[in-house]
C-alpha positions in Angstrom: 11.8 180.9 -15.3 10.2 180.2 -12.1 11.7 178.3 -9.1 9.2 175.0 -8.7 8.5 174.2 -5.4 8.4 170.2 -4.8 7.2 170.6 -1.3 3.8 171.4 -0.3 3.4 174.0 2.8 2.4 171.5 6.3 -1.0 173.4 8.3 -0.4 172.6 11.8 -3.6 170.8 12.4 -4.0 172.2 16.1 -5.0 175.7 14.2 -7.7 174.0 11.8 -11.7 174.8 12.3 -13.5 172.7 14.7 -10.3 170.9 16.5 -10.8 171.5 20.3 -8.5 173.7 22.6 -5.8 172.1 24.7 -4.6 172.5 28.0 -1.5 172.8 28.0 0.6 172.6 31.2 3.0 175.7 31.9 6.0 176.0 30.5 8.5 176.2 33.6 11.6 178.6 34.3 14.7 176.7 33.6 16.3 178.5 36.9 13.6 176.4 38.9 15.5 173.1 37.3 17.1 170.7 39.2 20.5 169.9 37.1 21.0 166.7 35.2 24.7 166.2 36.5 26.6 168.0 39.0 30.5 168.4 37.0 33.4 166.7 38.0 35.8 169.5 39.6 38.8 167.4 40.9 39.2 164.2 38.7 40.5 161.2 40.3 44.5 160.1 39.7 42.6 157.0 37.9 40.9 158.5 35.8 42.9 158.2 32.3 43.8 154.5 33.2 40.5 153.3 34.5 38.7 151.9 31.8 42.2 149.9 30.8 42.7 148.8 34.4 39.0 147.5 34.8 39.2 145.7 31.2 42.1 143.9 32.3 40.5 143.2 35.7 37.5 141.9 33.8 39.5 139.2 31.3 41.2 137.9 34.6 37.6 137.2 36.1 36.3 135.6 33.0 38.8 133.6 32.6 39.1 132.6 36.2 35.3 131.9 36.6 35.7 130.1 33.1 37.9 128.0 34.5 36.1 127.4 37.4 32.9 126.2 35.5 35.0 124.1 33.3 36.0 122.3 36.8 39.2 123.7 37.4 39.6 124.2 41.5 40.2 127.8 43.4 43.7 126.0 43.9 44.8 125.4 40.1 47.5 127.7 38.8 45.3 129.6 35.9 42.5 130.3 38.6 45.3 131.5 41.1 47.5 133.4 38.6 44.0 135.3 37.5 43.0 136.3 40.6 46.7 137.3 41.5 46.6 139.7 38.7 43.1 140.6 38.6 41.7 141.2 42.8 44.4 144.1 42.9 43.5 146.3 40.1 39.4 145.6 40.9 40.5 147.0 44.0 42.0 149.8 42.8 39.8 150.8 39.9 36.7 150.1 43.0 38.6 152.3 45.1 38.6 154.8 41.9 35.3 154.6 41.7 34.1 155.0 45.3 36.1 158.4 45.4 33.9 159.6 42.4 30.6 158.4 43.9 31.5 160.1 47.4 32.3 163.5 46.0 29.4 163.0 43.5 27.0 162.3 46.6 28.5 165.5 48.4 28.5 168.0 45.2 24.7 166.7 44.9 23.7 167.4 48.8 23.3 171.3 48.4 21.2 170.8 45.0 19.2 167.7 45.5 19.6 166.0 48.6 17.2 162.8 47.8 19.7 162.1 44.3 22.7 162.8 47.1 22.0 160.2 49.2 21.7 157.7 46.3 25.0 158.0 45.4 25.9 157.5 49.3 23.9 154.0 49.5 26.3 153.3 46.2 29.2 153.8 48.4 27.4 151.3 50.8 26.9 149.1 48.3 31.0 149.2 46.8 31.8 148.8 50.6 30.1 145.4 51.0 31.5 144.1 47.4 34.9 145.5 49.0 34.4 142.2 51.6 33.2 140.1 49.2 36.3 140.9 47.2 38.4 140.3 49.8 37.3 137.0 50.8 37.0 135.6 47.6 40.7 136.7 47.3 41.1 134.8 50.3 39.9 131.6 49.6 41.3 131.6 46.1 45.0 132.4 47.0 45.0 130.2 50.2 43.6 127.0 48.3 
């Protein structure tokens, strides 16, 4: 008994009479790739707590700016109590952070200079949150 086949072969239609010739552009070396990502070789001591300590950061500042919408002052206990809890470990896990964005922006340097300095203006950027952090901390816990 013969063995039906229920598919029916596929011509690729670039090989058909009359359809035109493509250019196509060259198909590069892989060596002459830059790299997607540059691998972590020293993980930071963070790095198995991180994503807990930044989701616990993270429900102290929703509830804290929840309150604040709600009308609650920088001075009422819930607001206080949040920020008392939560500005220490967004310092720490942002401190976590800026050490793995630093030795990212270094490890990139040798390979891709232009993708090295990114990651530096990120530490810029973590650096000016740092002082936003802090003086929000300050108005909050001295109200």
């Amino acid at each position: 008994m013969p063995i039906r086949s229920y598919t029916r072969g596929v011509q690729d239609e670039r090989y058909l009479p009359g359809m035109p010739e493509l250019d196509r552009q060259p198909v590069r070396d892989p060596a002459d790739l830059v790299p997607r990502f540059v691998p972590e070789t020293r993980p930071t001591p963070l790095r198995p707590h991180y994503l807990t300590l930044s989701a616990v950061a993270l429900a102290c500042g929703f509830v804290a700016i929840t309150a604040l919408e709600l009308g609650a002052r920088p001075g009422d206990p819930v607001v206080k109590l949040c920020v008392a809890v939560g500005a220490p470990l967004l310092f720490v896990t942002m401190a976590d952070a800026t050490i793995r964005i630093w030795r990212a922006a270094w490890a990139w340097m040798p390979i891709n200079r232009g993708r090295g300095l990114f990651r530096l203006s990120w530490v810029a950027a973590i650096g000016v949150l740092y002082v936003l952090l802090a003086l929000a901390t300050a108005v909050v816990l001295a109200a």
